[in-house]
N, C-alpha and C positions, 0 to 999 in steps of 0.2 A: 762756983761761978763758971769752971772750964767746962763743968759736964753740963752746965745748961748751955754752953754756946756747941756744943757735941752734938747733944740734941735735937738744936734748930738746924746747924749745918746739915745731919743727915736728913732730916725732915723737908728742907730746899732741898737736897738733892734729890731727894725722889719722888717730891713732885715736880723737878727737873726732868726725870729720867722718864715718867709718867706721861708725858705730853703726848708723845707720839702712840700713845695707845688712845688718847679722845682726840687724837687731830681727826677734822675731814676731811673729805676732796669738793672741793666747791669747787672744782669744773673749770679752774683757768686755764687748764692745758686746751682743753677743748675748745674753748673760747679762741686762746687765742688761735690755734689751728683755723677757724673758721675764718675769722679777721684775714690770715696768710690767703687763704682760698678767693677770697674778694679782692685782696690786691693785687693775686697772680693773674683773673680772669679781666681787671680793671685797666692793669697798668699796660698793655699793648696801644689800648684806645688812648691812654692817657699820654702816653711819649709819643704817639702819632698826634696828637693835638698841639704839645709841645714842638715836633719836630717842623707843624707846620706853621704854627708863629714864627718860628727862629727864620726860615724861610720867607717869610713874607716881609721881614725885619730887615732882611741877609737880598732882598731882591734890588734895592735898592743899588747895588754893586755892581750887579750884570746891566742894566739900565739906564740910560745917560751917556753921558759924553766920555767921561772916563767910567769906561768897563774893565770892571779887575775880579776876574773869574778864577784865578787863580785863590783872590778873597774870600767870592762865596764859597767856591769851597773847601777852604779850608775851614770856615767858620763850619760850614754843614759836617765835613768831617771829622774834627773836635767834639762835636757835639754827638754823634753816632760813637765814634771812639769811648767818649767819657759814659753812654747809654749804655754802651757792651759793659764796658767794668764795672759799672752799679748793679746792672744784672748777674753779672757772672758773683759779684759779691755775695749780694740777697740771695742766690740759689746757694751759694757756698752755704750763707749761714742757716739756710731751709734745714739744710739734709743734715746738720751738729742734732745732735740729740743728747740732751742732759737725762 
């Protein structure tokens, strides 16, 4: 009974060990590299569309009877602030290479 559980043990192992000789490359590196390429050339237009709602939200402050400019911008420069860190992050994680 021990030498037939020997048997199958080694037998899972080396079709364990096997794998990496029929694996393929089905191209998700690739992929996702291209996906990065369309976010990096998209997302300038995309945070300028963003930055100019927040703006038009944010206009409301300078405007009227009590004006607190101080307000707008701080709200616009939170919003640039947190812009810079998300970028600086997503370029961080571009340039990691597994």
């Amino acid at each position: 009974m021990k030498h037939l559980s020997k048997k199958r043990f080694v037998n899972y192992l080396l079709i364990f060990l096997s794998g990496n000789i029929y694996s393929q490359t089905i191209g998700i590196q690739d992929k996702a590299q291209e996906f990065w390429n369309e976010v990096r050339s998209a997302a300038p237009y995309i945070f300028a569309i963003i930055l100019l709602v927040l703006i038009i939200f944010n206009i409301g402050k300078v405007t009227g009877e009590n004006r607190d400019y101080k307000g707008f911008f701080t709200g616009v420069g939170l919003y640039l602030g947190a812009i810079m860190l998300v970028l600086i992050i997503v370029d961080w994680l571009l340039t990691l290479s597994f």
